[in-house]
C-alpha positions, 0 to 999 in steps of 0.5 A: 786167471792169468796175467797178460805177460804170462799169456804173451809169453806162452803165445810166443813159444807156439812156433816152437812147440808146433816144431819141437813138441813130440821132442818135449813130450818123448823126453817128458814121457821118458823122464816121468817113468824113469822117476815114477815107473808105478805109472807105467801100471796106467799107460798104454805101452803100445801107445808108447812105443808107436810115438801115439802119445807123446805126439797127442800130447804134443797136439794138446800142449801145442793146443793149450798155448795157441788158446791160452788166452781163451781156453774154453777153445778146448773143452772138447778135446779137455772132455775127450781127454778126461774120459779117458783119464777117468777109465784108466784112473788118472787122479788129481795128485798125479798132476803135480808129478807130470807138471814137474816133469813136463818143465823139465823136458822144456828145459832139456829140449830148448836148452837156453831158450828156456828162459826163467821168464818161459819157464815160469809162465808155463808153470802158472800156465800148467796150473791153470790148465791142469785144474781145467783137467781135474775138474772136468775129471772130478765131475765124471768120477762123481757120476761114475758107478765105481771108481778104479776097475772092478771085476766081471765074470766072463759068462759067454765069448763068441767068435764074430769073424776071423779076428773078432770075439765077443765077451759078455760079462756080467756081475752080481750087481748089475750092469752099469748105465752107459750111453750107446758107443760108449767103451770100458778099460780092461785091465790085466796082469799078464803073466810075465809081464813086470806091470798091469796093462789097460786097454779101452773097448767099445761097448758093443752090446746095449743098454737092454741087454742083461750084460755088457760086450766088448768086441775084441780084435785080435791083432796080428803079432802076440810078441808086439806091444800092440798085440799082447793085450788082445792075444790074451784075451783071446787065447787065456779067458775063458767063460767063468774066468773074472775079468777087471774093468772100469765103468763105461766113459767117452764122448763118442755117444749117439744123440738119442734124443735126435730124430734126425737122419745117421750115417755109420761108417766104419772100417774093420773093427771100428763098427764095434761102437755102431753095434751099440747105437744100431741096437738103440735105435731098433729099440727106441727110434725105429723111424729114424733114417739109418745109414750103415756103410762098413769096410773090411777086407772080405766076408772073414774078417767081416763080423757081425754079418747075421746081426746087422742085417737082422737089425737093419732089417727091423727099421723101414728106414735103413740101408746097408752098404758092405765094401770088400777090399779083397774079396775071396771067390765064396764072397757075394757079389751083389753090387746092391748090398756088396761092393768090391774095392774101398769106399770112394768119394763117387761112393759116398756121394751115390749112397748118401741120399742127402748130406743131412743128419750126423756122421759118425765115423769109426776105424783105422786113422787113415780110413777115417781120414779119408772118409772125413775128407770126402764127407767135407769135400761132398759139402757135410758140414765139419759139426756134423761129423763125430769120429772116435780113436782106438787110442790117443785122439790124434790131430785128423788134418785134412786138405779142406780144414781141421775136423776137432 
């Protein structure tokens, strides 16, 4: 527990956080792989280099100490967080290591502002935080089916569209249990490269099926750190060929236990997770009422046409609804299935029958940005809204109020 000096002094630097909390966290970022480079086998370099995790890590410290005095205020995020941690193997002796060098960026970055008095209550702040962290962390690596990566084979790939392709993999020893939307790291040593690189994807597939799936988006620019994962895999696995993961993490999970309506709305490769959930529904709740809507740019980049279709069609109570953003003259212009153009609020509103059920939402940040804003803005309660990130969970701010 902390005392109540050290609660009023963490609450006094929020303002201070709120302004100078990326530059805390880029100058803790650079310091920590300075001193301790072996990290870099865990993090994200892409996520690095785009400014994403040192500005969720801002979002989350800047968090900690608005709700220092009730933490429970953060369970969401801290299990959000603590899936990820687990998928990449982040383990409690690492804490000590980012705590020391989390205070040194302080001190760096607010110079004589930070005081012993600040200094000091952060450090018994951060120990209290960093055990809410490890404990949640604990409990997941206890219910896991292995810990750290362990290696698949590769049996199938198959081009979805332009840019999207499956990899089925299997092992010797079965497939792992995972919930519906759930992903997997996947970790590779790409030659040339000075350190291992991770990267999460969605489980496409489902729990009925003999192997698992992921859904891999080749981005655009193999040179960029972004595109150096997905490129690979695309260009240098090859069916046989062994792949390392972890076992299947997050949060992001369809209520299977609901009957209640669902709305999916995703952008580009963010279905990836639907897949899953639409696959256990046509297995396990054929009456629920499904809502799938899906944005991309035309019928190329559109994956999983023949299957969504095919699945939608064994549920009576399902709907489908497809916007192009820049449709080729060879696409359908069906406007009752195919819609030219980005998905509007008027959209939204003419397609849902009701405001009832849970949403889930899935794409580019500022897709579902958008998409959350208009769902807020046609009266869908904030509780009912779940969204995942491909990365670090970024802090989704919408004119209307804070989706969390």
């Amino acid at each position: 527990m902390l005392t109540q000096k050290t609660i009023e002094i963490i609450q006094s630097t929020v303002p201070v956080l709120e302004e100078k909390g990326v530059e805390i966290t880029s100058r803790f970022y650079k310091n920590l792989f300075e001193s301790h480079p072996e990290l870099l086998n865990i993090f994200n370099h892409a996520n690095q280099k785009k400014g994403r995790q040192q500005t969720a890590l801002a979002n989350t410290v800047y968090a900690a100490a608005k709700h220092i005095h009730q933490l429970h205020m953060i369970l969401p995020a801290v299990k959000q967080i603590a899936h990820k941690h687990r998928s990449l193997g982040v383990k409690a002796e690492h804490y000590p290591i980012v705590g020391e060098h989390l205070l040194q960026a302080i001190k760096q970055v607010l110079g004589e502002a930070a005081t012993p008095e600040i200094i000091n209550a952060w450090a018994e702040a951060y120990g209290v935080i960093a055990e809410v962290f490890i404990e949640a962390e604990k409990e997941l690596y206890d219910g896991a089916d292995w810990t750290g990566f362990k290696p698949f084979k590769v049996v199938r790939i198959e081009k979805e569209s332009e840019l999207i392709s499956s990899f089925y993999l299997e092992s010797p020893e079965g497939i792992p249990a995972f919930k519906p939307g759930q992903y997997i790291s996947v970790r590779v040593n790409i030659p040339g490269e000075k350190y291992t690189m991770n990267r999460q994807y969605s489980l496409s597939g489902s729990k009925e099926m003999p192997h698992l799936r992921i859904s891999v988006k080749r981005e655009r620019g193999p040179e960029t750190e972004a595109g150096k994962v997905s490129n690979y895999l695309h260009d240098h696995l090859s069916v046989g060929d062994m792949i390392e993961i972890s076992a299947p993490a997050g949060e992001f999970t369809l209520n299977e236990a609901a009957q209640t309506p669902v709305t999916f709305i995703s952008g580009g490769v963010g279905l990836t997770p639907f897949m899953s959930m639409l696959r256990t529904i046509t297995t396990q709740q054929t009456e629920r009422e499904v809502t799938f809507i899906h944005a991309t740019q035309n019928s190329s980049t559109h994956a999983f046409v023949k299957e969504t279709a095919s699945l939608c069609a064994k549920l009576p109570n399902c709907r489908m609804f497809v916007f192009y953003s820049s449709p080729s003259n060879q696409d359908c212009t069906d406007q009752s299935f195919y819609k030219e153009g980005l998905i509007s609020k008027d959209d939204l509103d003419r397609i849902l029958e009701n405001k009832e059920g849970d949403f889930y939402v899935c794409g580019p940040v500022l897709f579902m940005k958008a998409m959350i804003q208009n769902l807020l803005s046609l009266g869908v309660e904030k509780e009912k809204i779940h969204y995942e990130f491909f990365g670090p969970a970024m802090d989704l701010k919408t004119d209307a109020q804070t989706v969390s």
